[in-house]
N, C-alpha and C positions, 0 to 999 in steps of 0.2 A: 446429123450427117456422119458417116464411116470416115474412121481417121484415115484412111483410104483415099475416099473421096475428098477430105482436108485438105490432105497434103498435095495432091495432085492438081487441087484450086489455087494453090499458093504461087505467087509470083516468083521464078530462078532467073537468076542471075545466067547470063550463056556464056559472055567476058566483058573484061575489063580493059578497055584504054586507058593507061595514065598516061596519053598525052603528053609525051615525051618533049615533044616540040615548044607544043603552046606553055607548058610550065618550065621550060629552060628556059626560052626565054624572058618569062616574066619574072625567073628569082636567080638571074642573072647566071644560071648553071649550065646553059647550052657549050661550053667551053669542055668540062669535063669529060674525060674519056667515056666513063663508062656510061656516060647518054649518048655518046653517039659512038655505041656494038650494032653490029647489023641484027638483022632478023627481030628475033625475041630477047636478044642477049643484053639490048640496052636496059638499064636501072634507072627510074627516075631518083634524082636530088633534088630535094628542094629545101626552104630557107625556113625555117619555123617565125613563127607568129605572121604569115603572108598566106592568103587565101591559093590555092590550089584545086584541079579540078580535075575530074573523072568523068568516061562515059560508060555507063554500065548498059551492056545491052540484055534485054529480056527477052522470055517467054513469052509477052503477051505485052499488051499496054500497060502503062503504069495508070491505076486508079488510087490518086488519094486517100481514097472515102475508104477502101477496104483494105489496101497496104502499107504495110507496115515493115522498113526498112532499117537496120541499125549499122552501126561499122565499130568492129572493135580491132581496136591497135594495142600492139602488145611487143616491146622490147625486146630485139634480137636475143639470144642468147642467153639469157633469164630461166632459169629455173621453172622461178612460184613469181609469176607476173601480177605486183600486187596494185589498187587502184592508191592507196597510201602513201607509194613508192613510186609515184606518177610511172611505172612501167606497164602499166594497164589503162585503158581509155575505151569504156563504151559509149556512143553517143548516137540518140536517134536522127534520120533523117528528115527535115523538116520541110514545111511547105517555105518558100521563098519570101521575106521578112517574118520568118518564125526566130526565137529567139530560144534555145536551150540552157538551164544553170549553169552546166559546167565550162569550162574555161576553152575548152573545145567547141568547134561549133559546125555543122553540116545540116544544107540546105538545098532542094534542087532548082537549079539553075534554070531546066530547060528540060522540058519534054517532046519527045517527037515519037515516029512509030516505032514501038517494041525498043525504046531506050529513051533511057534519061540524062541529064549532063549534071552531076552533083558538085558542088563547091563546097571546097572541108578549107575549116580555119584552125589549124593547130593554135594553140596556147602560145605565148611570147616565151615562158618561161621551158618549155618541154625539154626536154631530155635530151642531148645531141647523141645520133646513133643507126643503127638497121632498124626500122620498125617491119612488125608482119600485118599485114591488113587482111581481115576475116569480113565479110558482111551477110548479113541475117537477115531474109526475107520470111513475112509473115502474114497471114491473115489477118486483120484488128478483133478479129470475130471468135478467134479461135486460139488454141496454145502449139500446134502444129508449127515449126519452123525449119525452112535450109537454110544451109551455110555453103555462103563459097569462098575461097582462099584462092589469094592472089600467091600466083607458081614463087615469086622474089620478094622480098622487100624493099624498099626503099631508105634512100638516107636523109635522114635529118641533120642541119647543121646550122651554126648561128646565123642571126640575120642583120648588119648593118644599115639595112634599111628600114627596117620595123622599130618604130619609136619606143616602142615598147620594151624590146630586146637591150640589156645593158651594154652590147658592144658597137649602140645605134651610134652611126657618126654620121650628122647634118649635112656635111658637105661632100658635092658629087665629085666633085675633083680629087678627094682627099679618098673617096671609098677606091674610086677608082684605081689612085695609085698604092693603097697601101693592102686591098683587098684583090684587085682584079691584075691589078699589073702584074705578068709573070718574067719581070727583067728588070734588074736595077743595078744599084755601085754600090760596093761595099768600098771603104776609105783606111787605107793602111800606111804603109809611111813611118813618118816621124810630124811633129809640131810643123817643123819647117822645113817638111820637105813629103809634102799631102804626093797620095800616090791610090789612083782610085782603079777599083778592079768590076770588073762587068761580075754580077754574079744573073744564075739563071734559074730561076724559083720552082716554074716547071710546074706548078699545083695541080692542074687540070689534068697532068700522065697519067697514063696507067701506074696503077697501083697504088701512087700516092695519096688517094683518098681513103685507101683501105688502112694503108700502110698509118697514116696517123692515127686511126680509131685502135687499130693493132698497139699504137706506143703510150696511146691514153689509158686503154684498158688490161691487155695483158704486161705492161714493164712500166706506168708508172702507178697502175694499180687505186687509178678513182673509181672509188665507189659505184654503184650502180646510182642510188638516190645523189649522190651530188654531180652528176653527167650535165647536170644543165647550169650548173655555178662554176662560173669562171674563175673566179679567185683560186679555187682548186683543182682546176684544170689547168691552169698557165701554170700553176707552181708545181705541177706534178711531172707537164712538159719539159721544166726545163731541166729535173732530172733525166727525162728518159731517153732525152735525144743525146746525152754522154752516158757513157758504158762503166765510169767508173766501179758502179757499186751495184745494175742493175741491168746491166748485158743489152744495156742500152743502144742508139743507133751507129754513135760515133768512137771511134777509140782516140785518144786525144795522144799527141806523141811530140815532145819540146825538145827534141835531143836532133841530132844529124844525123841521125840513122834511120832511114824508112823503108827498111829491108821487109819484103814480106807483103808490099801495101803500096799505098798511091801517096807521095808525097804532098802535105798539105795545100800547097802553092801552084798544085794541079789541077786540080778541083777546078771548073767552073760553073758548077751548078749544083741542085741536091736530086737529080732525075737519076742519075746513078746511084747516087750513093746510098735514095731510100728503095729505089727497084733493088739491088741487090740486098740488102738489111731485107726488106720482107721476104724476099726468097729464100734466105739462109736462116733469118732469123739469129745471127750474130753480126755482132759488132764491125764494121765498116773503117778499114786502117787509112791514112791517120789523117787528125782532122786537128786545127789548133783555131783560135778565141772564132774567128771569122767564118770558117767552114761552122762549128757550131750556130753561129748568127744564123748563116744562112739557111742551114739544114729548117733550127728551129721555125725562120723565117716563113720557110715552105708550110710545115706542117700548120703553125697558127692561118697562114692564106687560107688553104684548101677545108679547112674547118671552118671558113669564115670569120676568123676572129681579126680586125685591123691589127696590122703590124707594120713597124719599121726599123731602119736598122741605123745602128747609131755609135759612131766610132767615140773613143776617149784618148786623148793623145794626152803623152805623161801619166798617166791611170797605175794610182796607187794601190798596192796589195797589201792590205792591211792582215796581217795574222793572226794578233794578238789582240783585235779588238778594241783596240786602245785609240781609235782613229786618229792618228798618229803614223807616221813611213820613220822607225826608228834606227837610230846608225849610233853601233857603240863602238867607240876609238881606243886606242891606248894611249899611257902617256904623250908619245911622240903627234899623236894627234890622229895617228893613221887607222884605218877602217880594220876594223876585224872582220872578217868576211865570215869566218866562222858562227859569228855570233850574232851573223845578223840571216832575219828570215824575212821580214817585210821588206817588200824590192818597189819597183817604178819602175813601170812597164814604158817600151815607147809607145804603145798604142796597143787599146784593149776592144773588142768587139762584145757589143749585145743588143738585148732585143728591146723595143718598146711595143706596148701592146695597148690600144684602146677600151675605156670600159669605166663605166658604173659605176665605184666602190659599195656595193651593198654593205659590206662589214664597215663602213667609214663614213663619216660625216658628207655627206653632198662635194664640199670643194676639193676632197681628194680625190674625185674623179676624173677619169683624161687618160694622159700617158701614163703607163708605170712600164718599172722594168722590171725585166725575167733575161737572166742570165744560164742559158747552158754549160758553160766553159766551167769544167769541174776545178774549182779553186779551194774554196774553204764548206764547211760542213751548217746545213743550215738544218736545225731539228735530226742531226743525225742522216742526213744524207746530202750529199753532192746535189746543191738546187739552189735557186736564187731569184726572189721576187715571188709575187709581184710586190714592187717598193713603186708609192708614186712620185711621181715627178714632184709634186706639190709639196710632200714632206720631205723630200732630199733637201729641195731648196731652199725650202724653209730650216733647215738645220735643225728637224724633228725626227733624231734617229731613233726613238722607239718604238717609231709606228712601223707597224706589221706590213708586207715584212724584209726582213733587214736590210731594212732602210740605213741602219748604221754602217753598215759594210760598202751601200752603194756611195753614200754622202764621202766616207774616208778615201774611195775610187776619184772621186772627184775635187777632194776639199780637202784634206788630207795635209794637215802642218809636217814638213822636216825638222826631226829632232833628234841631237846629237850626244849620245852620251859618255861618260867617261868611265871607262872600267877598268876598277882597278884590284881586282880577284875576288876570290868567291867570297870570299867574307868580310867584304870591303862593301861601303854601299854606293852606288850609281852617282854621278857627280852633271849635272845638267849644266854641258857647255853652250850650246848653240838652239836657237828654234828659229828655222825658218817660217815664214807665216804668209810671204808672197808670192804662194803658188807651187808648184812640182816644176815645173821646168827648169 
Protein backbone atom coordinates (compact mmCIF):
# COMPACT_ATOMS: atom_id res chain seq x y z
CA UNK A 1 0.00 0.00 0.00
CA UNK A 2 1.25 3.84 -0.79
CA UNK A 3 2.43 5.65 2.30
CA UNK A 4 -0.23 7.75 0.90
CA UNK A 5 -2.88 5.53 1.20
CA UNK A 6 -1.24 4.49 4.98
CA UNK A 7 -1.67 7.38 6.26
CA UNK A 8 -4.86 8.41 5.22
CA UNK A 9 -6.28 4.79 6.59
CA UNK A 10 -4.95 5.73 9.85
CA UNK A 11 -7.24 6.73 12.67
CA UNK A 12 -7.15 11.04 13.84
CA UNK A 13 -7.80 12.25 16.54
CA UNK A 14 -10.69 15.49 15.71
CA UNK A 15 -10.66 16.66 19.69
CA UNK A 16 -10.42 16.15 22.96
CA UNK A 17 -12.75 16.49 25.96
CA UNK A 18 -10.93 16.53 29.26
CA UNK A 19 -14.15 16.51 30.92
CA UNK A 20 -13.79 19.31 32.93
CA UNK A 21 -16.74 18.38 35.00
CA UNK A 22 -16.77 14.77 35.39
CA UNK A 23 -12.91 14.80 36.70
CA UNK A 24 -13.45 18.02 39.02
CA UNK A 25 -15.36 16.52 40.52
CA UNK A 26 -14.12 13.18 41.22
CA UNK A 27 -10.47 14.69 42.45
CA UNK A 28 -12.17 17.00 44.33
CA UNK A 29 -10.76 20.18 42.04
CA UNK A 30 -14.16 21.45 40.78
CA UNK A 31 -13.50 24.51 43.30
CA UNK A 32 -10.43 25.97 41.42
CA UNK A 33 -10.59 28.90 39.26
CA UNK A 34 -9.12 27.79 36.49
CA UNK A 35 -11.71 24.86 35.91
CA UNK A 36 -14.31 26.94 35.88
CA UNK A 37 -12.87 29.76 32.57
CA UNK A 38 -15.62 30.00 30.21
CA UNK A 39 -15.52 28.73 26.74
CA UNK A 40 -12.09 26.99 25.99
CA UNK A 41 -10.29 28.77 28.72
CA UNK A 42 -10.83 26.21 31.46
CA UNK A 43 -7.56 23.77 32.39
CA UNK A 44 -8.30 20.56 33.90
CA UNK A 45 -6.56 19.68 37.57
CA UNK A 46 -6.32 16.76 38.55
CA UNK A 47 -4.90 14.62 41.63
CA UNK A 48 -2.05 12.03 40.60
CA UNK A 49 -2.21 8.40 41.35
CA UNK A 50 -6.39 8.73 40.72
CA UNK A 51 -7.87 7.59 37.48
CA UNK A 52 -9.01 10.38 35.13
CA UNK A 53 -10.79 10.33 31.89
CA UNK A 54 -10.82 11.57 28.21
CA UNK A 55 -13.23 11.64 25.25
CA UNK A 56 -11.38 11.51 22.09
CA UNK A 57 -13.49 12.00 19.20
CA UNK A 58 -12.44 10.35 15.79
CA UNK A 59 -12.38 10.14 12.18
CA UNK A 60 -13.90 6.89 11.92
CA UNK A 61 -14.82 4.09 14.52
CA UNK A 62 -12.39 2.89 16.74
CA UNK A 63 -11.22 -0.75 15.64
CA UNK A 64 -9.17 -2.56 18.21
CA UNK A 65 -7.87 -5.22 15.73
CA UNK A 66 -6.11 -2.42 13.63
CA UNK A 67 -5.46 0.62 16.00
CA UNK A 68 -3.18 1.56 17.61
CA UNK A 69 -3.27 4.50 20.09
CA UNK A 70 -0.41 5.79 22.53
CA UNK A 71 -0.36 9.08 24.85
CA UNK A 72 2.78 10.72 25.62
CA UNK A 73 3.07 13.33 28.53
CA UNK A 74 5.81 15.43 28.92
CA UNK A 75 6.66 18.11 31.69
CA UNK A 76 5.90 21.66 31.19
CA UNK A 77 8.64 23.76 30.72
CA UNK A 78 11.62 21.11 30.36
CA UNK A 79 13.98 21.50 27.99
CA UNK A 80 15.20 17.51 27.17
CA UNK A 81 12.07 15.63 28.63
CA UNK A 82 13.75 12.64 29.78
CA UNK A 83 11.73 9.14 30.63
CA UNK A 84 14.79 8.69 33.50
CA UNK A 85 13.71 12.00 34.99
CA UNK A 86 10.02 10.77 35.06
CA UNK A 87 9.48 14.08 32.91
CA UNK A 88 8.60 11.92 29.91
CA UNK A 89 5.66 9.10 29.93
CA UNK A 90 4.85 7.11 26.86
CA UNK A 91 2.08 4.78 27.35
CA UNK A 92 -0.08 2.54 24.99
CA UNK A 93 -3.69 2.49 24.97
CA UNK A 94 -5.19 -0.56 25.95
CA UNK A 95 -8.09 -2.69 25.70
CA UNK A 96 -10.26 -2.44 29.08
CA UNK A 97 -8.49 -4.98 31.98
CA UNK A 98 -5.36 -4.77 29.82
CA UNK A 99 -2.62 -4.13 32.11
CA UNK A 100 0.69 -2.12 30.75
CA UNK A 101 4.55 -2.34 32.83
CA UNK A 102 4.99 1.05 33.37
CA UNK A 103 3.54 2.68 36.41
CA UNK A 104 1.28 4.81 34.20
CA UNK A 105 -1.56 3.08 33.02
CA UNK A 106 -4.46 3.95 29.95
CA UNK A 107 -7.24 1.94 29.06
CA UNK A 108 -10.44 2.44 26.97
CA UNK A 109 -13.34 2.75 28.95
CA UNK A 110 -16.02 2.99 26.32
CA UNK A 111 -16.60 3.14 22.92
CA UNK A 112 -19.40 4.60 20.87
CA UNK A 113 -19.77 6.15 17.29
CA UNK A 114 -16.51 7.93 16.00
CA UNK A 115 -15.21 8.14 19.77
CA UNK A 116 -13.88 6.55 22.54
CA UNK A 117 -13.91 7.41 26.37
CA UNK A 118 -10.08 6.50 27.66
CA UNK A 119 -9.26 6.19 31.41
CA UNK A 120 -5.48 7.22 32.16
CA UNK A 121 -4.06 6.37 35.81
CA UNK A 122 -1.11 8.57 36.45
CA UNK A 123 1.66 6.88 38.80
CA UNK A 124 1.15 7.81 42.68
CA UNK A 125 4.54 8.96 42.69
CA UNK A 126 4.62 11.50 39.37
CA UNK A 127 5.84 14.79 39.34
CA UNK A 128 3.51 17.70 40.49
CA UNK A 129 3.30 20.33 37.67
CA UNK A 130 1.87 21.57 33.87
CA UNK A 131 2.04 18.35 32.00
CA UNK A 132 1.62 18.58 27.81
CA UNK A 133 -0.40 15.60 26.32
CA UNK A 134 0.43 14.46 22.70
CA UNK A 135 -1.47 11.27 21.48
CA UNK A 136 -0.30 9.02 18.49
CA UNK A 137 -2.75 7.23 16.38
CA UNK A 138 -1.62 4.45 14.22
CA UNK A 139 -2.06 1.57 12.08
CA UNK A 140 -0.78 -2.03 14.01
CA UNK A 141 0.03 -2.94 10.27
CA UNK A 142 2.08 -0.29 9.41
CA UNK A 143 4.82 2.46 10.75
CA UNK A 144 2.78 5.51 9.43
CA UNK A 145 1.60 7.68 12.39
CA UNK A 146 -0.44 11.15 13.65
CA UNK A 147 -0.03 13.17 16.36
CA UNK A 148 -2.41 15.40 17.94
CA UNK A 149 -1.74 17.89 20.78
CA UNK A 150 -3.95 19.09 23.32
CA UNK A 151 -3.93 23.34 22.63
CA UNK A 152 -3.19 23.45 27.20
CA UNK A 153 -1.91 21.47 29.53
CA UNK A 154 -2.93 20.40 32.48
CA UNK A 155 -2.05 20.41 36.22
CA UNK A 156 -0.90 17.78 38.21
CA UNK A 157 -0.79 17.93 41.92
CA UNK A 158 -0.73 15.77 45.20
CA UNK A 159 -3.28 13.40 46.07
CA UNK A 160 -4.62 12.90 49.84
CA UNK A 161 -6.71 10.54 48.87
CA UNK A 162 -4.63 7.96 46.99
CA UNK A 163 -3.14 5.40 49.44
CA UNK A 164 -0.57 5.29 47.63
CA UNK A 165 0.55 9.11 47.59
CA UNK A 166 2.81 9.99 50.79
CA UNK A 167 0.65 12.88 51.74
CA UNK A 168 -2.62 10.18 51.94
CA UNK A 169 -4.45 11.06 55.11
CA UNK A 170 -7.25 8.31 56.03
CA UNK A 171 -9.63 10.58 57.46
CA UNK A 172 -12.40 12.40 55.54
CA UNK A 173 -12.92 15.04 58.04
CA UNK A 174 -9.40 15.77 58.63
CA UNK A 175 -8.71 16.10 54.41
CA UNK A 176 -11.49 18.04 54.36
CA UNK A 177 -10.37 20.64 56.93
CA UNK A 178 -6.87 20.75 56.37
CA UNK A 179 -6.87 20.19 52.41
CA UNK A 180 -10.31 21.59 51.25
CA UNK A 181 -11.34 24.17 53.79
CA UNK A 182 -10.54 27.67 52.44
CA UNK A 183 -11.14 29.53 56.04
CA UNK A 184 -9.80 29.03 59.27
CA UNK A 185 -8.19 30.88 62.76
CA UNK A 186 -4.99 31.59 63.27
CA UNK A 187 -4.28 31.97 67.29
CA UNK A 188 -2.30 35.01 68.50
CA UNK A 189 -2.21 36.65 71.87
CA UNK A 190 -0.27 35.79 74.77
CA UNK A 191 -0.36 32.20 76.96
CA UNK A 192 -3.13 33.99 78.85
CA UNK A 193 -4.80 35.94 76.97
CA UNK A 194 -5.58 33.46 73.42
CA UNK A 195 -6.88 35.94 70.69
CA UNK A 196 -7.96 34.05 67.45
CA UNK A 197 -8.03 35.81 63.98
CA UNK A 198 -10.09 34.51 60.90
CA UNK A 199 -7.60 34.00 58.26
CA UNK A 200 -8.70 33.26 54.52
CA UNK A 201 -6.75 30.78 52.53
CA UNK A 202 -8.42 31.53 49.20
CA UNK A 203 -6.49 28.24 47.36
CA UNK A 204 -8.99 27.72 44.63
CA UNK A 205 -8.35 31.92 43.30
CA UNK A 206 -7.23 32.92 40.40
CA UNK A 207 -3.71 32.55 40.24
CA UNK A 208 -2.89 30.96 43.21
CA UNK A 209 -2.43 27.62 41.76
CA UNK A 210 -0.14 29.17 39.43
CA UNK A 211 1.28 31.36 41.69
CA UNK A 212 2.58 28.26 44.02
CA UNK A 213 4.19 26.27 41.02
CA UNK A 214 5.81 29.84 40.12
CA UNK A 215 7.46 29.82 44.19
CA UNK A 216 8.32 25.96 43.85
CA UNK A 217 10.08 26.29 40.89
CA UNK A 218 11.38 29.70 39.75
CA UNK A 219 12.44 31.16 43.84
CA UNK A 220 12.76 28.14 45.71
CA UNK A 221 14.40 26.36 43.01
CA UNK A 222 13.40 22.25 43.21
CA UNK A 223 14.71 20.47 40.96
CA UNK A 224 12.97 19.11 38.13
CA UNK A 225 13.44 15.23 39.08
CA UNK A 226 12.54 15.87 42.88
CA UNK A 227 8.93 17.66 41.88
CA UNK A 228 7.25 14.75 43.22
CA UNK A 229 9.33 14.31 46.76
CA UNK A 230 7.80 16.18 49.34
CA UNK A 231 10.55 16.42 51.80
CA UNK A 232 11.96 18.88 49.17
CA UNK A 233 9.37 20.59 48.25
CA UNK A 234 8.02 21.76 51.90
CA UNK A 235 11.60 22.64 52.69
CA UNK A 236 12.21 24.52 49.70
CA UNK A 237 8.47 26.33 50.32
CA UNK A 238 9.27 27.47 53.38
CA UNK A 239 12.04 29.41 52.05
CA UNK A 240 10.21 30.92 49.26
CA UNK A 241 7.24 32.13 50.70
CA UNK A 242 9.88 34.95 52.79
CA UNK A 243 11.92 37.19 50.70
CA UNK A 244 14.75 37.33 52.95
CA UNK A 245 17.36 35.82 50.71
CA UNK A 246 15.37 34.82 47.60
CA UNK A 247 12.72 37.69 46.52
CA UNK A 248 10.50 35.50 47.93
CA UNK A 249 6.70 36.19 48.50
CA UNK A 250 6.51 37.91 51.82
CA UNK A 251 8.86 40.81 53.14
CA UNK A 252 8.72 40.25 56.95
CA UNK A 253 8.94 43.82 58.87
CA UNK A 254 9.08 43.67 63.15
CA UNK A 255 9.54 47.30 63.67
CA UNK A 256 6.51 50.07 63.87
CA UNK A 257 6.98 51.41 60.77
CA UNK A 258 5.09 50.00 57.83
CA UNK A 259 5.55 52.84 55.42
CA UNK A 260 5.30 51.76 51.96
CA UNK A 261 3.05 48.57 52.57
CA UNK A 262 0.10 46.85 54.30
CA UNK A 263 0.61 46.68 57.86
CA UNK A 264 0.88 43.01 58.99
CA UNK A 265 -2.40 42.95 61.35
CA UNK A 266 -4.25 43.92 58.03
CA UNK A 267 -3.96 41.02 56.21
CA UNK A 268 -6.87 38.78 56.25
CA UNK A 269 -6.20 36.34 53.93
CA UNK A 270 -3.31 35.21 51.28
CA UNK A 271 -5.68 36.09 48.04
CA UNK A 272 -3.97 39.32 47.93
CA UNK A 273 -1.20 39.01 48.83
CA UNK A 274 -0.22 36.01 46.26
CA UNK A 275 -2.49 37.73 43.30
CA UNK A 276 -0.25 40.66 43.60
CA UNK A 277 3.55 38.70 44.35
CA UNK A 278 2.65 36.92 40.87
CA UNK A 279 1.85 39.80 39.13
CA UNK A 280 4.89 41.78 40.18
CA UNK A 281 6.92 39.06 40.90
CA UNK A 282 8.37 40.91 44.01
CA UNK A 283 8.05 40.63 47.42
CA UNK A 284 4.76 41.67 49.13
CA UNK A 285 5.26 44.32 52.33
CA UNK A 286 5.05 43.34 55.29
CA UNK A 287 4.12 40.08 56.73
CA UNK A 288 5.31 38.81 60.44
CA UNK A 289 5.33 34.87 61.92
CA UNK A 290 1.32 34.53 61.18
CA UNK A 291 0.86 36.07 57.71
CA UNK A 292 3.87 33.85 56.82
CA UNK A 293 1.61 30.71 58.39
CA UNK A 294 -0.87 31.67 56.49
CA UNK A 295 0.53 32.62 53.10
CA UNK A 296 2.54 29.23 53.38
CA UNK A 297 -0.85 27.70 54.51
CA UNK A 298 -2.47 28.57 51.12
CA UNK A 299 0.30 27.53 48.78
CA UNK A 300 0.68 23.81 50.68
CA UNK A 301 -3.69 23.65 50.25
CA UNK A 302 -3.76 24.47 46.70
CA UNK A 303 -0.96 21.96 45.84
CA UNK A 304 -2.68 19.41 47.75
CA UNK A 305 -0.44 18.93 50.41
CA UNK A 306 -2.52 18.65 54.14
CA UNK A 307 -1.61 21.50 56.28
CA UNK A 308 -2.35 23.12 59.44
CA UNK A 309 -1.58 25.92 61.35
CA UNK A 310 -0.25 25.96 64.72
CA UNK A 311 0.48 28.63 67.28
CA UNK A 312 3.37 28.31 70.13
CA UNK A 313 2.70 30.65 72.92
CA UNK A 314 6.21 31.52 74.90
CA UNK A 315 8.17 30.08 71.81
CA UNK A 316 11.70 30.27 72.29
CA UNK A 317 14.52 31.74 69.71
CA UNK A 318 17.24 29.80 70.19
CA UNK A 319 20.43 31.57 68.21
CA UNK A 320 23.12 29.80 69.36
CA UNK A 321 22.01 26.51 69.06
CA UNK A 322 22.58 25.61 72.29
CA UNK A 323 18.77 24.78 72.91
CA UNK A 324 18.85 26.72 75.70
CA UNK A 325 16.88 30.80 75.96
CA UNK A 326 20.35 32.21 77.44
CA UNK A 327 20.26 35.55 79.88
CA UNK A 328 23.77 37.01 80.84
CA UNK A 329 23.65 39.33 83.97
CA UNK A 330 26.07 41.47 85.80
CA UNK A 331 27.21 41.44 89.05
CA UNK A 332 24.12 43.39 90.31
CA UNK A 333 22.23 40.47 88.85
CA UNK A 334 20.56 42.58 86.10
CA UNK A 335 20.09 41.54 82.26
CA UNK A 336 22.52 42.76 79.86
CA UNK A 337 20.42 43.28 76.96
CA UNK A 338 23.36 43.85 74.90
CA UNK A 339 24.57 40.48 75.26
CA UNK A 340 21.76 38.82 74.85
CA UNK A 341 20.37 37.59 71.40
CA UNK A 342 18.06 34.57 72.15
CA UNK A 343 14.62 36.10 73.28
CA UNK A 344 10.92 34.43 74.13
CA UNK A 345 8.54 35.32 71.86
CA UNK A 346 4.86 35.64 73.23
CA UNK A 347 3.61 33.60 70.55
CA UNK A 348 5.19 32.35 67.37
CA UNK A 349 3.18 31.01 64.12
CA UNK A 350 4.01 27.84 61.78
CA UNK A 351 2.98 25.34 59.54
CA UNK A 352 2.34 21.66 60.07
CA UNK A 353 2.34 19.57 57.03
CA UNK A 354 1.08 15.85 56.60
CA UNK A 355 3.28 13.05 55.04
CA UNK A 356 5.23 9.86 54.51
CA UNK A 357 8.75 10.33 55.86
CA UNK A 358 10.38 8.43 52.88
CA UNK A 359 14.08 9.58 54.27
CA UNK A 360 12.82 8.17 58.00
CA UNK A 361 11.88 5.27 59.75
CA UNK A 362 7.97 4.59 59.28
CA UNK A 363 7.04 6.33 62.88
CA UNK A 364 8.29 9.56 61.89
CA UNK A 365 5.62 9.88 59.75
CA UNK A 366 2.44 12.33 60.31
CA UNK A 367 2.93 15.91 61.17
CA UNK A 368 6.02 17.76 60.61
CA UNK A 369 6.76 21.25 60.71
CA UNK A 370 8.00 23.84 57.97
CA UNK A 371 8.39 27.20 59.12
CA UNK A 372 8.44 30.31 56.88
CA UNK A 373 9.16 33.05 59.29
CA UNK A 374 12.77 34.03 58.33
CA UNK A 375 14.52 33.58 61.77
CA UNK A 376 17.73 31.52 61.86
CA UNK A 377 19.72 30.03 58.84
CA UNK A 378 19.17 26.37 58.03
CA UNK A 379 21.95 24.93 55.22
CA UNK A 380 22.68 28.42 54.40
CA UNK A 381 19.40 29.87 53.74
CA UNK A 382 16.29 31.33 55.59
CA UNK A 383 13.92 27.84 55.79
CA UNK A 384 12.79 25.46 58.29
CA UNK A 385 11.61 21.79 58.33
CA UNK A 386 10.35 19.68 57.66
CA UNK A 387 11.05 18.37 61.55
CA UNK A 388 8.43 15.77 62.64
CA UNK A 389 6.35 15.95 65.29
CA UNK A 390 7.52 12.63 66.46
CA UNK A 391 11.27 13.52 66.86
CA UNK A 392 10.61 17.00 68.53
CA UNK A 393 8.84 15.13 71.11
CA UNK A 394 10.73 12.66 71.46
CA UNK A 395 13.71 15.05 72.33
CA UNK A 396 15.58 13.56 69.06
CA UNK A 397 17.09 16.83 67.70
CA UNK A 398 19.30 15.40 65.14
CA UNK A 399 16.86 14.21 63.07
CA UNK A 400 16.59 16.02 59.88
CA UNK A 401 15.55 18.55 59.86
CA UNK A 402 16.18 20.97 62.51
CA UNK A 403 14.48 19.38 64.54
CA UNK A 404 16.94 21.00 67.26
CA UNK A 405 15.74 24.45 66.47
CA UNK A 406 12.07 23.35 66.61
CA UNK A 407 12.32 21.16 70.07
CA UNK A 408 14.45 24.50 71.67
CA UNK A 409 11.01 26.53 70.25
CA UNK A 410 9.16 24.48 72.34
CA UNK A 411 11.35 23.00 75.28
CA UNK A 412 13.87 25.32 75.65
CA UNK A 413 15.55 25.54 79.53
CA UNK A 414 16.08 29.30 80.90
CA UNK A 415 19.59 29.85 81.80
CA UNK A 416 21.22 32.65 83.51
CA UNK A 417 24.61 33.60 83.27
CA UNK A 418 27.15 35.76 85.01
CA UNK A 419 29.37 37.86 83.16
CA UNK A 420 32.05 39.11 84.39
CA UNK A 421 34.23 40.59 81.23
CA UNK A 422 35.99 39.22 78.36
CA UNK A 423 38.54 37.49 79.93
CA UNK A 424 36.60 36.21 82.78
CA UNK A 425 34.76 33.09 82.24
CA UNK A 426 30.83 32.62 82.50
CA UNK A 427 29.64 31.87 86.04
CA UNK A 428 26.26 29.60 85.88
CA UNK A 429 23.76 31.22 88.15
CA UNK A 430 20.29 29.98 87.58
CA UNK A 431 18.47 27.28 85.17
CA UNK A 432 15.05 27.39 84.84
CA UNK A 433 13.81 23.86 83.60
CA UNK A 434 9.86 24.51 84.30
CA UNK A 435 8.88 25.72 81.17
CA UNK A 436 9.14 29.41 79.15
CA UNK A 437 6.39 31.13 80.62
Amino acid sequence: MAGEDVRSSIIAIVSVDPLIKENGEAHKTSRYEIMNRSGNKARLVIRRGQEFYLNLMLSRNYDPIIDGISIVFTLDGVERPMYGHGTLVAIPVLDSGEKSEGSWQATVDAAAENAIRIKIVPAADTIIGKWKLDIDTKRRDSNGAISFTLDEPFYMIFNPWCRDDPVYLGNEAERQEYVLADTGLIWRGSYNRLRPTVWKFAQFEKDILECAFHLMIAVGKVRVNARNDLVVISRCLSAAVNSQDDNGAVMGNWSENFGGGTAPYKWLGSQKILQEYYRTKKPVKYGQCWVFAGVLGTICKTLGIPTRIVTNYASAHDTQGSLTVDYFVDAEGKVMKELNSDSIWNFHVWNEVWMKRMDMSPEYSGWQVIDATPQELSEDTFRCGPSSVVSVKKGEVLKPYDSGFVYAEVNADKVFWRYNGPSQPLKLVRKDIHGLV
